[in-house]
C-alpha positions in Angstrom: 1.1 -4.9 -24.4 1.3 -7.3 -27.2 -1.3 -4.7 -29.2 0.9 -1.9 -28.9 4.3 -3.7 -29.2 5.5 -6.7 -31.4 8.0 -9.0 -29.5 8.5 -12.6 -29.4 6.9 -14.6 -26.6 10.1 -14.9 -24.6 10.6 -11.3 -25.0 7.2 -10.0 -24.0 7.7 -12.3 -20.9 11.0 -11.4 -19.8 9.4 -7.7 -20.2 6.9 -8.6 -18.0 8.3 -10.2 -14.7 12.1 -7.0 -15.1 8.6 -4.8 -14.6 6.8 -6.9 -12.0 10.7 -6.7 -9.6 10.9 -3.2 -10.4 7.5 -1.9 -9.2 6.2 -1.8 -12.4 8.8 -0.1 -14.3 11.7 -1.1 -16.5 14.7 0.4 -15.2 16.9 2.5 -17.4 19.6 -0.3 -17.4 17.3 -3.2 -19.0 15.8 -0.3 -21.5 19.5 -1.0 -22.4 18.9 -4.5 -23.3 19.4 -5.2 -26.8 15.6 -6.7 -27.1 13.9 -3.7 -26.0 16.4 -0.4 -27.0 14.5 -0.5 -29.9 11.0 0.3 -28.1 10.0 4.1 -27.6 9.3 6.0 -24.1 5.8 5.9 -25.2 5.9 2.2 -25.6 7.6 1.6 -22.6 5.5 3.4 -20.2 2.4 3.0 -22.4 
């Protein structure tokens, strides 16, 4: 993840464990979130 996206620590982690309660997804509300709107489909689902 950290390759193919740049976000702070805290960031990268909070990314981690939305996915790891969501079966592995981010849902569309947290793609929401001000520190990851910014992050493609691509990146997202990479």
């Amino acid at each position: 993840m950290r390759n193919a996206v740049d976000l702070p620590n805290r960031h990268a982690d909070l990314f981690l464990r939305l996915c790891l309660q969501n079966q592995g997804r981010l849902s569309k509300s947290k793609r929401q979130m001000d520190e990851y709107i910014r992050l493609t489909e691509a990146e997202i689902t990479g």
